[in-house]
N, C-alpha and C positions, 0 to 999 in steps of 0.2 A: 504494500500500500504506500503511496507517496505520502510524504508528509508534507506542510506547506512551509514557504519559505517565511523566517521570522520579516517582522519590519525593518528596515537600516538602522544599523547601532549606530547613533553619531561619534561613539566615541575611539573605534578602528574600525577599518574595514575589514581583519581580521577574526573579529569576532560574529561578523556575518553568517548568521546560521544556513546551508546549502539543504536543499529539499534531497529526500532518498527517491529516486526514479523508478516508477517499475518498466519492469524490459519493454511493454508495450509504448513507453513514452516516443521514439523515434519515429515511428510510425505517424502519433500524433501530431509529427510536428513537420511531419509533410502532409499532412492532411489541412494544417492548416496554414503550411505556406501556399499551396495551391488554391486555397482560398482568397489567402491576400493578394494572390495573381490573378486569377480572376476578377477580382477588384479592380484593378488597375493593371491593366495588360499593359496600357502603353511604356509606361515607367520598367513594368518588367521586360518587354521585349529590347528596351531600348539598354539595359545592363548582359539580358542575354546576348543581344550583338555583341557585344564588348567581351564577351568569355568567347564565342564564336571567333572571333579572329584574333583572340590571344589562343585558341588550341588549333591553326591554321599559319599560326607564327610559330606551336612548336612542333607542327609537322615538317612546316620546311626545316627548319633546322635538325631534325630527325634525320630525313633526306641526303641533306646537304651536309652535315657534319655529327654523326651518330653520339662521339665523344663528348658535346656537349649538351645535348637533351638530357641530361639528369642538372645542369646547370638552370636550362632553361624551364625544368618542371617546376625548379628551389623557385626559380622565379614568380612562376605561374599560382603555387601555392602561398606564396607570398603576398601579392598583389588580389590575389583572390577575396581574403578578408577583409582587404580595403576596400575593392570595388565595390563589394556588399555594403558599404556603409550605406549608401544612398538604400539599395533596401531593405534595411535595418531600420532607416528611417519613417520610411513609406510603410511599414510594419508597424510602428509605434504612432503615426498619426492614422490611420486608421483602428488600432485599437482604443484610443483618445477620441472618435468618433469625427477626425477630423479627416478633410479632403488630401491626400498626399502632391506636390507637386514635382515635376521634371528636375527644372532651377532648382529648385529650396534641397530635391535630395543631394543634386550636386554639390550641393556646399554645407553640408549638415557636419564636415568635420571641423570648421573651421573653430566652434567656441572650444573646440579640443585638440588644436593645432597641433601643441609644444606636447602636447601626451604623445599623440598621434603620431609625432614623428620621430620620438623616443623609442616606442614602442615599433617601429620601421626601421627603426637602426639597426634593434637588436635582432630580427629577424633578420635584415639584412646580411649582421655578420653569420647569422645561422645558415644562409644561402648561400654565401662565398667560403664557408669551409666545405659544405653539402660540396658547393659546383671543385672542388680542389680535390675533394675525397675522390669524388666520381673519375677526376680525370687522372687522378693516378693508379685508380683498379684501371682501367684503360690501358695507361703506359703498360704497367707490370703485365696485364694478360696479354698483351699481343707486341710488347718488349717495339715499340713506337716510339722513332727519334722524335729529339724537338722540335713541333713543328707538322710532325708527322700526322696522317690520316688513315681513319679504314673505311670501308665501303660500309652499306648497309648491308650486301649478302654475305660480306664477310663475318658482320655485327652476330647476324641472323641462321650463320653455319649451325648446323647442331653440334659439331665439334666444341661449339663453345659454351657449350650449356654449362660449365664450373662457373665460367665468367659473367653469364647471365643470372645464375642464382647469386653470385658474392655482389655483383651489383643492385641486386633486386634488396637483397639485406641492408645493402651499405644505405642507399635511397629508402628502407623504409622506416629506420633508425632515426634519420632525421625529418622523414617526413613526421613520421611520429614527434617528434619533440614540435616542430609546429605546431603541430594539433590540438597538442597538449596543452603548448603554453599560448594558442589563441583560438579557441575555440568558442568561448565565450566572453572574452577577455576584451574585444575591441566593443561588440555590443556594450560590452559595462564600461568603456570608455565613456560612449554614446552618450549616452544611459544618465550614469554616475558622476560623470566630470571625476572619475578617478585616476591616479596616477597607475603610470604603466609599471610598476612594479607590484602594483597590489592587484591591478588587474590581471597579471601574467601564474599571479602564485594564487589567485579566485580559482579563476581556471584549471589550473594543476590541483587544488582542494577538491573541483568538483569531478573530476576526472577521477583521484583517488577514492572519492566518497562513492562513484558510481561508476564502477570498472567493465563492468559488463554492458549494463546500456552504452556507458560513451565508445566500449568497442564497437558494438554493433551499428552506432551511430555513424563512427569511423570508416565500418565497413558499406554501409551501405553508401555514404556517400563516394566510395571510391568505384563500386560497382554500377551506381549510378551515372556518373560523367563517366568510367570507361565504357558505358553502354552508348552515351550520348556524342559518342565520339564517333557511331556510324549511323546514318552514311556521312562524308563529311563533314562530323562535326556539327548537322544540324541541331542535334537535338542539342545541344548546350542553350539552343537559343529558349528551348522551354525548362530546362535540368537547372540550369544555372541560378538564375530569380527565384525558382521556388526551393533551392537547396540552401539561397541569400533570406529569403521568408522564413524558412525552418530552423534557420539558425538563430537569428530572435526568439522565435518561442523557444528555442531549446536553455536561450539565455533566464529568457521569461520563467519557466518553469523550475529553474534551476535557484532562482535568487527573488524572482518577484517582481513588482512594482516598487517604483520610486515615492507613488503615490501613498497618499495618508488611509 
């Protein structure tokens, strides 16, 4: 049974009581991003573009230079949280009963700039060891001067399946640490006007408080955009906004309302 989330302690954010999830909760929370898309297709279709051709930026570089698409995923996963601010927003004035707008999401980080891009840094450096890791299981499995390339059917030999599992580990080590440490974390930026250190160690609280749902939440979002990724990448345009919707509620249910 879930439990509900206390009111905001004014006096840490540490002491923020986290609700227990039952496993059914992820579910819910695409049920009711789909919802808030519905609502506002426009706002969603117009953030779905914007996943649609960041995962058509990292096909070609897939293509074009295989050793760096685990750089450019750190990226992808990176930018992703952010993009979602806008709707995160649109999430939040709709549950307020208010109208959401294009503009207003686009700039919905701003009263949370200097968190915002505190909280971008730190990812940031998470992205550039990610993209440094990635390319030196590269060097080492296929022993690649400086400088050096492989093909895609070379990538894709079966000969190299040792190197596609060490890879698939080394990328999900840190995808996982992403996830962990922003999964609900920039919402309560949002949200909260909290600093990016408390939001980063919320997030990893409620992760540890709820290891099973936040796996399966995990999971599912991964099998979801790897599904949305055929045929071209269309489906991001509908995967995307409602996985951006679901992740507010998933904040929402996890912490609560700001409100009295």
């Amino acid at each position: 049974m879930s439990s509900t989330p206390a009111a905001p302690d004014s006096t840490s954010i540490f002491n923020l009581a986290l609700a227990t999830l039952p496993v059914s909760a992820p579910f819910v929370w695409l049920r009711k991003g789909w919802r808030d898309f519905a609502r506002q297709p426009k706002i969603g279709l117009f953030y779905g573009l914007c996943f649609f051709l960041m995962g058509h930026a990292l096909w070609w570089v897939f293509s074009e230079a295989p050793a760096y698409v685990m750089a450019l995923s750190a990226g992808f996963l990176l930018m992703g949280p952010f993009l979602c601010l806008g709707l995160y927003y649109a999430s939040r004035e709709q549950e307020k009963g208010r109208v959401p707008h294009l503009l207003a999401s686009l700039q919905c980080w701003r009263p949370s700039s200097g968190t915002m891009g505190i909280f971008a840094g730190v990812l940031l450096v998470l992205e550039m060891i990610w993209g440094r890791a990635s390319l030196v299981v590269f060097a080492v499995s296929f022993d690649l001067p400086p400088g050096g390339q492989i093909t895609l059917s070379q990538l894709l030999d079966p000969e190299n399946l040792p190197f596609l599992i060490t890879f698939t580990l080394v990328g999900g080590v840190f995808a996982s640490l992403i996830f962990v440490t922003s999964v609900i974390s920039i919402p309560m930026i949002l949200d909260r006007k909290v600093d990016a250190v408390s939001a980063a160690l919320t997030s990893v609280r409620a992760c540890l408080q709820n290891p099973g749902v936040m796996l399966l939440w995990g999971a599912l979002i991964t099998v979801l955009v790897g599904l949305s990724m055929l045929p071209y990448f269309a489906g991001l345009l509908l995967t995307g906004p409602v996985l951006g919707h679901a992740t507010w509620h998933a904040y929402r249910s996890i912490i609560g309302s700001t409100e009295p």
